[in-house]
N, C-alpha and C positions, 0 to 999 in steps of 0.2 A: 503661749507655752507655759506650762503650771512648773514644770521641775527645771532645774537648774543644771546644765549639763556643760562640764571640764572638758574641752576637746586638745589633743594633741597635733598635730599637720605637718607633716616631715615631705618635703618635696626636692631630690636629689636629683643636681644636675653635673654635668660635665666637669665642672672646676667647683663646685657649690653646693651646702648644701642647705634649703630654705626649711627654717623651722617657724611654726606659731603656735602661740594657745590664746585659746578661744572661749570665753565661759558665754554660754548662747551666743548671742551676735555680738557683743563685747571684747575687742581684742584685749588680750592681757598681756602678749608678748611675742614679738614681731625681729627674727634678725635672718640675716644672709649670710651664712657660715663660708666664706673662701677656702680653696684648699690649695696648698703650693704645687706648682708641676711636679716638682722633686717630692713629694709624699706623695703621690700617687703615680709615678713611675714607676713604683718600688713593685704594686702588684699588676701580677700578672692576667688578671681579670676582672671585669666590675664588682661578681659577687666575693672575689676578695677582697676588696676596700669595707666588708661588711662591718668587721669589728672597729675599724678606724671612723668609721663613719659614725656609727654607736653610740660610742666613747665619747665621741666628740658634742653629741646633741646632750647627754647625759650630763656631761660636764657643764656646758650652757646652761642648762635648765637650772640645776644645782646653783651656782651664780647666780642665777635669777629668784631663788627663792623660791621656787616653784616645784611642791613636791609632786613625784611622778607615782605616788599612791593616791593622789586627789584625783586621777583623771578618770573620765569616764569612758572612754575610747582615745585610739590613737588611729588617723586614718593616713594611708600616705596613697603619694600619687602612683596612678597605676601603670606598671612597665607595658613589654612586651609580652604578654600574654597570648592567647588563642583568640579569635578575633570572638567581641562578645556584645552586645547591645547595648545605650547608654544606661546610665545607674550607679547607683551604690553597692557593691557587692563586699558581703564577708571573705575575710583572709581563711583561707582553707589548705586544708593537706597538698590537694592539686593545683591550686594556684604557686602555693611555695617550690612546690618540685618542680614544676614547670620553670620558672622564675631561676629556679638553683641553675638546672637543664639546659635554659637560656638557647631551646631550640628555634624559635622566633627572634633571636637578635639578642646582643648585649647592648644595653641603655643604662646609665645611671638611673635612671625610673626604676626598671627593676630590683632597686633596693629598698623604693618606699616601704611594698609590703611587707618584706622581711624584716626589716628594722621597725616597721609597726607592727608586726606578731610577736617580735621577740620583748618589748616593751610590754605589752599589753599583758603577754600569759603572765607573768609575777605582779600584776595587781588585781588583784580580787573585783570580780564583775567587770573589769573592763574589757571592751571587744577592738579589734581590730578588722578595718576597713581600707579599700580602695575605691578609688569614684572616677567616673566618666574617665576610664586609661584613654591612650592615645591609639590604642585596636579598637577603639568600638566600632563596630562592621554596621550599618542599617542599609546598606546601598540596596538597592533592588537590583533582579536577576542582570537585567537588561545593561544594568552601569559597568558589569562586572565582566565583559566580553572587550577582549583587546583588539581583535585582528588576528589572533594564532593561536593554535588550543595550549602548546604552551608555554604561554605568558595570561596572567589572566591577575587585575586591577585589584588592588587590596586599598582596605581604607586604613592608613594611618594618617590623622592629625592632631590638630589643636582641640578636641573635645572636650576637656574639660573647661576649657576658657569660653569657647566659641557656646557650647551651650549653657554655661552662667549668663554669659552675654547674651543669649537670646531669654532668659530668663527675668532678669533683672528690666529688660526694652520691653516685656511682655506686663512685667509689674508696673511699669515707669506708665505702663496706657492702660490700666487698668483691663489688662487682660491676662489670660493663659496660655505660656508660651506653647503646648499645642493646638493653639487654638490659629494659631499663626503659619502664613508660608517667610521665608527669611531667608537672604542670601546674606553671610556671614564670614567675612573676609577677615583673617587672623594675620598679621604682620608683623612681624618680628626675627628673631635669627632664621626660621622658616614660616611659607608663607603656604596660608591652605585658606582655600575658598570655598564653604557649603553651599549645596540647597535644602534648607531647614521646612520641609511639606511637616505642619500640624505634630510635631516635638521629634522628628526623624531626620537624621542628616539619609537623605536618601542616593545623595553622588558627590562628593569631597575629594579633590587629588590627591594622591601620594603626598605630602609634602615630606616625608623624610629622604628618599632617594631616588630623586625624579621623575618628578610628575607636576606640571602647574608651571605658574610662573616665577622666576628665578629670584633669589632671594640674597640678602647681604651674605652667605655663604652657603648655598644651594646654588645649582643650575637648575632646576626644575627641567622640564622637558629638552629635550635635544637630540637633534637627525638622529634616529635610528639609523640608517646605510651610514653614516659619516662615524660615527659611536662603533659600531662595528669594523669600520674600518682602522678604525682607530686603537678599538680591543687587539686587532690582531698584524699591528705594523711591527712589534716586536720592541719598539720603545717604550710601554708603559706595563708594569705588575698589574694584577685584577687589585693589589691594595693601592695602589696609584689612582688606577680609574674610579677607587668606589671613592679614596678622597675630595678625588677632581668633582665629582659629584655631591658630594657632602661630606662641608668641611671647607672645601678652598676652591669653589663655584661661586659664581655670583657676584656679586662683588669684592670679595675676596682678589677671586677671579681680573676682573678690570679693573678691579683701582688699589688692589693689595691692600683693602680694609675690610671689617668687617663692622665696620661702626655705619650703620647712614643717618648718623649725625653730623659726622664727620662728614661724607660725602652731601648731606643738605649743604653745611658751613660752605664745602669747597662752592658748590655749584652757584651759591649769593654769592659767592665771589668773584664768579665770572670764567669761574676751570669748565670748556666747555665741553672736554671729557665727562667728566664728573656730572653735567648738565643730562645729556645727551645719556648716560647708563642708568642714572634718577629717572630719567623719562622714560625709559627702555622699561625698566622696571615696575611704573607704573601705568604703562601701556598693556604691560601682559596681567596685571591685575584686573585692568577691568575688560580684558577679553575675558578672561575665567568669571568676570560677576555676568560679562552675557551669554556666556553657556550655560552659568545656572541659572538664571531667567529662563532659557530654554526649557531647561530641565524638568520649572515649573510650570512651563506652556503659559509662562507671561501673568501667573499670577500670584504677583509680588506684593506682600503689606511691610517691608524696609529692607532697605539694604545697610548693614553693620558693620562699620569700619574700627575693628580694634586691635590690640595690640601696642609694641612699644612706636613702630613707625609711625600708627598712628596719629602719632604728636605733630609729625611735619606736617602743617598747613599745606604746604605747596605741590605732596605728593597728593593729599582729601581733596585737596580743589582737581587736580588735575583727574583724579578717578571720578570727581562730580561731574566735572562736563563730561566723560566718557558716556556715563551710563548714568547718570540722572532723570535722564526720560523714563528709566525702567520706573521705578518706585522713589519713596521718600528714602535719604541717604541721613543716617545716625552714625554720631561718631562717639566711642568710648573708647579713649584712648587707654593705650596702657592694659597692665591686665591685673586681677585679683585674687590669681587662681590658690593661697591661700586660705581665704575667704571663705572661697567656693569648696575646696575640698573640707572645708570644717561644717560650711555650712551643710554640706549631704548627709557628714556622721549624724550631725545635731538633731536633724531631721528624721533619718534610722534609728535613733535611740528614743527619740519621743512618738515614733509609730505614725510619721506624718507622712514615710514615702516607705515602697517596699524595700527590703534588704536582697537584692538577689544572691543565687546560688553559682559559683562559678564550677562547670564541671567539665 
């Protein structure tokens, strides 16, 4: 790469909010912004935490020496949006008003872009981006049929991580990740399972409101007839049930944590609750890596175990013997998704990947 490009990476989460900059692949500064429950009770909406959340990166930066007239782009993680192909896409009129509109869901994501458009426009030449959001839709027609005309499967996951991930395994063998088929197992607070056909998630669960296998605070899939019976026994609000569901599912759910670190710790120690919901848990992992083996009529070149869980040894061995017959098993623990979102600007401002149009 001949030019020298300043990147911004603002990734807003729940209680956090992750900033970096980036000058090419060099980090230059790297922190995890916490936010108190008590500051952010105060608004009544995500996209009103906008100017608190601003303020606060602004102020960071500042402290760090780091002027926000040097950058060259600012890209943030991409919200809820309208479901859209993977990519780097420019921040646009319709992306924001949608995002403001928050007709697709309120997510602290959906601040990325706004607080990287409003950054961006007061420095001269610099553009604002989002990459691979957590809508990128690729499924094919066929994945997208439920059982009922209406209900019908949406693809939200781990996209940006899951496809760095396949990207970086694709580099690591001297290949191109579409060049590749990949089943791509993301674990962490939620857990989502690709089939990565030649650079396309072509079938990936729900993981944000069940779908897949149940996660340290997801339930992922659950008895429809029992769910419904359950909707209408007159004990639970629809804000109850979408909790129970995401938020205080999963392990939350069984062992009132949401750490499974905590829950590894308990289970070496002999809690054999804690043992038994660990296995639970990585028992419906690798039924979802062999549905997408299916998916790909069995032709599989790795299957990709990453995310924070994927640090537990004991849950990688136990998804190995699962499904290790399928393909060779790659582990990259943890995840980079700052990185990854700097890396796609860096990429878009030196003309190395398209910038698409979101409409």
């Amino acid at each position: 790469m001949d030019c020298c490009y300043r990147v911004l990476a603002i990734n807003p989460g729940s209680t956090s909010t992750k900033i970096a900059v980036y000058e090419n692949d060099k980090s230059l500064f790297l922190k995890n912004l916490k936010h108190k429950t008590e500051d952010l009770q105060q608004y009544e909406k995500i996209t009103d935490e906008f100017n608190f959340r601003k303020e606060i990166i602004l102020k960071e930066l500042a402290n760090a020496d780091i002027e926000v007239k040097s950058l060259n782009a600012v890209v943030g993680r991409g919200g809820l949006i309208k479901p859209v192909e993977g990519g780097c896409y420019a921040v646009n009129d319709k992306m924001l008003e949608d995002l403001r509109i928050a007709e697709m869901g309120e997510h602290a994501s959906n601040l990325g872009a706004l607080i990287a458009h409003d950054i961006a426009k007061d420095v001269e030449g610099a553009q604002a981006f989002i990459a691979d959001p957590v809508v990128v839709d690729e499924l094919e027609d066929v994945a997208r049929y439920t059982g009922h005309p209406l209900f019908k499967r949406k693809s939200i996951f781990h996209a940006l991580n899951q496809k760095a991930i396949g990207r970086i395994h694709a580099r690591s063998n001297n290949m191109r990740y579409h060049q590749l088929n990949l089943i791509i197992a993301h674990m962490g607070g939620g857990i989502s399972v690709g089939a990565h056909r030649k650079g396309r998630v072509i079938d990936v669960n729900n993981a944000l409101d069940g779908e897949g296998p149940f996660s340290p605070e997801r339930t992922g899939t659950l008895p429809a007839g029992d769910l419904a019976k359950l909707c209408f026994s007159g004990e639970y609000s629809l804000d109850q049930v979408k909790k129970m569901i995401k938020g205080q599912g999963g392990l939350v759910a069984y062992l009132e944590t949401n750490d499974a670190y905590t829950v590894e710790k308990a289970a070496e120690a002999g809690d054999a609750k804690a043992k038994l919901v660990q296995d639970a848990m990585c028992y419906q992992v690798g039924k979802a890596i062999g549905e997408m083996a299916a998916v790909l009529k069995g032709e599989v070149n790795g299957i990709l175990l990453t995310g924070g869980i994927a640090h537990n040894k004991y849950l990688v061995d136990y998804i190995r013997n699962m499904v290790g017959f399928i393909a060779p098993i790659f582990v990259y623990p943890g995840e980079d998704e700052m990185k990854a979102l700097s890396t796609n600007a860096i990429y878009a401002l030196a003309g190395e990947i398209e910038v698409k149009e979101y409409k």
